[in-house]
C-alpha positions as CSV (number, residue, x, y, z in Angstrom):
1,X,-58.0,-119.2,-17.5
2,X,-57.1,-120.3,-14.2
3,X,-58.5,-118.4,-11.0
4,X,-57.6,-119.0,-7.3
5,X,-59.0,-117.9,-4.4
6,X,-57.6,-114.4,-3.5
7,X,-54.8,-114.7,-0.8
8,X,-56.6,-113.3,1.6
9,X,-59.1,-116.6,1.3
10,X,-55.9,-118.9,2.2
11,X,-55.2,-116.5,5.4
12,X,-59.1,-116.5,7.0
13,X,-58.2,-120.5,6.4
14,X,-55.0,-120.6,8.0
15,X,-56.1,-118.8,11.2
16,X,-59.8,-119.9,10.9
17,X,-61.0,-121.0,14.6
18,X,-62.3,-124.5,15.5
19,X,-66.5,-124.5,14.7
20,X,-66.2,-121.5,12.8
21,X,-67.3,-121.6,9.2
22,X,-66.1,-119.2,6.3
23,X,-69.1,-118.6,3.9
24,X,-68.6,-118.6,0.2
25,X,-71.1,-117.9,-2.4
26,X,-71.5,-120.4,-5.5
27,X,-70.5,-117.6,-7.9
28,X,-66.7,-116.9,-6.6
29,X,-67.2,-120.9,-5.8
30,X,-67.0,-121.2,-9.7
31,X,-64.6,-118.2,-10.4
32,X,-62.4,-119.3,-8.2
33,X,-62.2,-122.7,-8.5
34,X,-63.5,-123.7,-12.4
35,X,-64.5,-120.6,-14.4
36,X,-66.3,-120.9,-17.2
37,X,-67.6,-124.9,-16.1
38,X,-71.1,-123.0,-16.1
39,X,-73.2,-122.8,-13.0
40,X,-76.9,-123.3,-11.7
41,X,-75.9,-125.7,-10.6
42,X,-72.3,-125.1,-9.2
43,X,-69.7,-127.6,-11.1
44,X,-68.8,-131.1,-9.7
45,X,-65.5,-129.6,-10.8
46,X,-65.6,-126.4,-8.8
47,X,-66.9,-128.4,-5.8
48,X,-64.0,-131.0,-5.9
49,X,-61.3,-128.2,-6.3
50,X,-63.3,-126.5,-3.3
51,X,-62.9,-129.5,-0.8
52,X,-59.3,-130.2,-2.3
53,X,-58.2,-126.7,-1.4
54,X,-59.9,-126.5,2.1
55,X,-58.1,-129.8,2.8
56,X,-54.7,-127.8,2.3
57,X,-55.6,-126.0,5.2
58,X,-57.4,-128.8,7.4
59,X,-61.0,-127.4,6.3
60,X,-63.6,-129.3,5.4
61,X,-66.0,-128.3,2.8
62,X,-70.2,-128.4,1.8
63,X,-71.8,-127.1,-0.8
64,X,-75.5,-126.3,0.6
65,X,-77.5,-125.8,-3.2
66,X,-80.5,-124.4,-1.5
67,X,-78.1,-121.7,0.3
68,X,-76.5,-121.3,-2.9
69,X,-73.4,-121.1,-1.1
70,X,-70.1,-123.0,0.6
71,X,-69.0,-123.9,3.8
72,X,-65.3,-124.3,5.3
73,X,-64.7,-124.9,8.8
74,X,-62.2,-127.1,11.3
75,X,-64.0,-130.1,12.5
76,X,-63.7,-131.1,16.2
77,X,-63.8,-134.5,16.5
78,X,-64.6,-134.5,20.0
79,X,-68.1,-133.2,19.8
């Protein structure tokens, strides 16, 4: 089975404000992006679907392990 992010996930993206990150936690991390790849640790796959989506909306994306948990934000590149 195939999950996606809830909706409301591409919306927070969408209108997400410069420096501002949007905090995800690695279990919806692997539902949403590879379920049933197995976790602890998180999927390469989930992690690379993560960054691929967060690009669709100009976000970049980490994956902190010891946070158990992912980041998306807009970058400024003038900082």
């Amino acid at each position: 089975m195939n999950a996606v992010p809830p909706k409301e996930m591409d919306v927070v993206l969408q209108q997400l404000p410069l420096r501002i990150g949007a905090y995800v936690p690695d279990d919806l991390l692997e539902d949403w992006f590879a379920p049933g790849t197995g976790m602890r640790p998180v999927s390469k796959a989930a992690l690379a679907a993560a960054a691929s989506y967060g690009r669709r909306f100009e976000c970049e994306f980490k994956y902190y392990p010891e946070r158990m948990e992912g980041v998306f934000w807009k970058w400024v590149p003038a900082i």
